[in-house]
C-alpha positions as CSV (number, residue, x, y, z in Angstrom):
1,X,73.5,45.4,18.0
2,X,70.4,47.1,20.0
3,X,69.2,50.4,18.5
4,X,66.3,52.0,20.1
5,X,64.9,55.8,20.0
6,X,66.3,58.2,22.7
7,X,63.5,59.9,24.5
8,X,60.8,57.4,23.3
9,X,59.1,58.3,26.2
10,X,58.7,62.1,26.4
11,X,58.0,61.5,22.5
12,X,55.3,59.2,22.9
13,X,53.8,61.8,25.7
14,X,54.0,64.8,23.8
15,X,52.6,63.4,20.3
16,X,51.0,60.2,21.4
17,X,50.6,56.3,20.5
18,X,49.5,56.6,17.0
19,X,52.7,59.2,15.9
20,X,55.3,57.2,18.0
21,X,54.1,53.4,16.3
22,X,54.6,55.7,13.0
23,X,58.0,56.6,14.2
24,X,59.0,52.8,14.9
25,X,57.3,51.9,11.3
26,X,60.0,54.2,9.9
27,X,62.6,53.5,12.0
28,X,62.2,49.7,10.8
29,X,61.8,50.7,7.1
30,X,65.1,52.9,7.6
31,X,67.1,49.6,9.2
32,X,65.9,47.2,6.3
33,X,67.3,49.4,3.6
34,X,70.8,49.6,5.3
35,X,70.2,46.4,6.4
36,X,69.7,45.7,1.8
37,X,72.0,47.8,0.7
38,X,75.3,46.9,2.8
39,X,73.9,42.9,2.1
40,X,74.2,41.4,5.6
41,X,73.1,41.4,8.7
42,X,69.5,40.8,10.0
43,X,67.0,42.8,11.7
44,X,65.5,40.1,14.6
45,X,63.3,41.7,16.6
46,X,61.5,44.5,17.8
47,X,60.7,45.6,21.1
48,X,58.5,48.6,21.6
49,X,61.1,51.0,19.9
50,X,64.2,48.8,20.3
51,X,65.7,47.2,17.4
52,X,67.6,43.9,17.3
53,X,70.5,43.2,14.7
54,X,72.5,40.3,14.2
55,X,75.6,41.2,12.4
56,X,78.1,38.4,10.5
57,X,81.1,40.6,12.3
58,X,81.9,43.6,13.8
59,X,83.2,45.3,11.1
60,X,80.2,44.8,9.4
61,X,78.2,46.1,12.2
62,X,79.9,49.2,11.8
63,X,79.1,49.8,8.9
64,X,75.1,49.4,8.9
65,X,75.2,51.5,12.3
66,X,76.8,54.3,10.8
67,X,74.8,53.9,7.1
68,X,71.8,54.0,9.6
69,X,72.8,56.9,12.0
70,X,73.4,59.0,8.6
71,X,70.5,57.9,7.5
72,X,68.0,59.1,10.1
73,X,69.7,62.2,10.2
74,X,68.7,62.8,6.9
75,X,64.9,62.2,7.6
76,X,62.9,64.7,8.1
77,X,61.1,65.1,11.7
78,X,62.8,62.1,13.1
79,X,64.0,61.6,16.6
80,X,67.9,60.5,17.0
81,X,69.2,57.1,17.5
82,X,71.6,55.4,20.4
83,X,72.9,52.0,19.7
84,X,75.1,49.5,21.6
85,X,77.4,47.0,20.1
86,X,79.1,43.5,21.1
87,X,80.3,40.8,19.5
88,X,79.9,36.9,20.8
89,X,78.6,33.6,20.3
90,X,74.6,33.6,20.4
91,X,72.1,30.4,20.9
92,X,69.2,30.1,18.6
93,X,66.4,28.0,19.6
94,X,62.9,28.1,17.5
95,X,63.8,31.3,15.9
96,X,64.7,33.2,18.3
97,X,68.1,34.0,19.9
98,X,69.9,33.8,23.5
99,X,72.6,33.6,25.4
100,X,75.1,36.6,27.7
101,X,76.1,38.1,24.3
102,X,72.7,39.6,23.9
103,X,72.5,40.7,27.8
104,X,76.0,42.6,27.4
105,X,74.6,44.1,24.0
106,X,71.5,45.8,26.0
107,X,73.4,46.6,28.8
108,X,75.9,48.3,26.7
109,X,73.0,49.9,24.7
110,X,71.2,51.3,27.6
111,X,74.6,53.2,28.4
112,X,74.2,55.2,25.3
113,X,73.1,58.8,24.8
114,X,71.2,60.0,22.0
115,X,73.1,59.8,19.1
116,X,75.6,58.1,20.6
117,X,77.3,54.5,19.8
118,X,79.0,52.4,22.8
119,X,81.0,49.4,22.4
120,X,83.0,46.6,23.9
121,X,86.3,46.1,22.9
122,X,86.0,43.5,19.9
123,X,84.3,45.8,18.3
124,X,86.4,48.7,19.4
125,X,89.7,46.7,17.7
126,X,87.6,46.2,14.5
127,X,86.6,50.0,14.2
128,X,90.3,50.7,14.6
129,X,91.2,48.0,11.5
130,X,88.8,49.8,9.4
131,X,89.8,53.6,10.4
132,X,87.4,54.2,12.7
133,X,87.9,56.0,15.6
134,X,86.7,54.2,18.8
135,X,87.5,56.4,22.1
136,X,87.7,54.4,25.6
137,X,85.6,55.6,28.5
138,X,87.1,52.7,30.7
139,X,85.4,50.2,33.0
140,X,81.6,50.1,33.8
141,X,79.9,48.3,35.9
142,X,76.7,46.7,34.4
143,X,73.7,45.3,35.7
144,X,73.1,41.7,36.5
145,X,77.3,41.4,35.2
146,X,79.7,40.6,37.8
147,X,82.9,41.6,36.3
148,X,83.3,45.5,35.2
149,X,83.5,46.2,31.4
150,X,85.2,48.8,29.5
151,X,83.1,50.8,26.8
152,X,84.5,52.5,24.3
153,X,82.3,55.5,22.0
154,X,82.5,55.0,18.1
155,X,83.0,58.2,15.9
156,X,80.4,57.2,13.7
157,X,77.2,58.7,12.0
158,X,76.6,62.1,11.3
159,X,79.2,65.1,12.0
160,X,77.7,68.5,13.8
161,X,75.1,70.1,11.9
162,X,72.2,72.7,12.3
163,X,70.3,70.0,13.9
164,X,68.5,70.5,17.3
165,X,67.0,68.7,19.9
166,X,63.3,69.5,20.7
167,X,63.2,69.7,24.6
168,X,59.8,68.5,25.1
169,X,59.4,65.4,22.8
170,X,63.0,65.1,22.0
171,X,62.5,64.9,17.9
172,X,65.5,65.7,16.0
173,X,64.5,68.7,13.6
174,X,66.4,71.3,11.2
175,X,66.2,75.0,13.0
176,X,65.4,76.0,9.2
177,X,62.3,73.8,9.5
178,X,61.3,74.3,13.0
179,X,57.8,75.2,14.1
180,X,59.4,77.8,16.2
181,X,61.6,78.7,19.4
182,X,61.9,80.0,22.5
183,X,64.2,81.5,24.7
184,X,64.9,80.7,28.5
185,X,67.5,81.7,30.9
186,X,69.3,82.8,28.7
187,X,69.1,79.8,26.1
188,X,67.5,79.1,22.5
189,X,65.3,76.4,22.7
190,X,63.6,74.8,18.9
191,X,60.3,73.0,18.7
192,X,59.1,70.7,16.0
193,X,55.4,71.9,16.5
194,X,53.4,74.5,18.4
195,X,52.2,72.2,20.7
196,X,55.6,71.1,21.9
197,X,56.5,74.9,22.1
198,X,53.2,75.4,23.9
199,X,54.2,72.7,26.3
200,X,57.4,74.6,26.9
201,X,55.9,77.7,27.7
202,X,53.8,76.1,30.0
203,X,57.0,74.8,32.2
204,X,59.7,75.7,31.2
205,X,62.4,74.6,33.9
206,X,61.0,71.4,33.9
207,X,61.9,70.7,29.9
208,X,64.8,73.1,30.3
209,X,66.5,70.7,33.0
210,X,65.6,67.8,31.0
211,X,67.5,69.4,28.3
């Protein structure tokens, strides 16, 4: 399983170096308690703001993404999660791990949308076993993979909620906590500070097409 920060970028722009290495620091903290209190799984490595996670099955997989997607949405000023899932054989060698399970895994992750979980269809049949629902968005092709593989989107994590997205650094926030909002064209837009509300002002199509 890959996990990684959506909008890491425009994050790291809009609050800088220091505030995003915070984020990862809690992001890390946040996996290691799932990771303790579902007993399984290991967290073995982190890249920038990408996560790795070795699982002991899919099933189990499931469940730490979706203790973890709950999780960050109950954190306050935290930015939402995309993950990507597979299941295969893997070859260790001096501690680290290899092999075309791990290449599917980040292809499959970099698919994702924020707050969103993709899967292959191992994992897929194991969310169904455990009442999961695991919708098909068919065949993809994926880079560096010669044969086309289907996806699927697991209903995990969080349902709806008064959660928005700030446009400028991306940070998930509560409207009841926001620093403010805007509006534009028509639309309602929620910052987690004045600066990212000062950056919208300043160009606001640009954010707003982002958006």
């Amino acid at each position: 399983m890959f996990v990684d920060v959506a909008g890491f970028t425009a994050l790291t722009e809009a609050h800088g170096d220091d505030a995003a290495a915070d984020l990862v620091d809690r992001l890390i903290a946040l996996i290691r308690q799932c990771l303790e209190r579902h007993r399984g799984g290991e967290l073995l490595e982190v890249v920038g703001d990408a996560a790795l996670i070795l699982c002991p099955e899919p099933g189990h997989a499931i469940q730490i993404i979706d203790a973890l997607l709950n999780g960050a949405a109950d954190e306050t000023h935290f930015p939402i999660l995309r993950a990507g899932l597979h299941h295969g054989w893997v070859t260790p060698r001096n501690g680290r791990y290899f092999g075309t399970t791990l290449n599917v895994t980040a292809r499959v992750a970099a698919r994702a949308r924020g707050g969103q979980v993709l899967c292959t269809a191992e994992v897929a049949a194991a969310a169904h076993r455990r009442g999961v629902a695991a919708r098909s968005l068919g065949l993809h092709e994926l880079r560096n993979l010669t044969e086309p593989v289907e996806l699927f989107e697991l209903c995990v994590g969080p349902a709806a909620d008064e959660a928005v997205i700030d446009p400028v650094c991306r940070m998930r926030i509560a409207r009841q906590i926001a620093a403010g909002s805007l509006r534009h064209a028509g639309r309602e837009y929620w910052f987690c500070s004045l600066g990212c509300a000062e950056s919208f002002a300043a160009r606001p199509d640009l954010y707003a097409a982002s958006a």
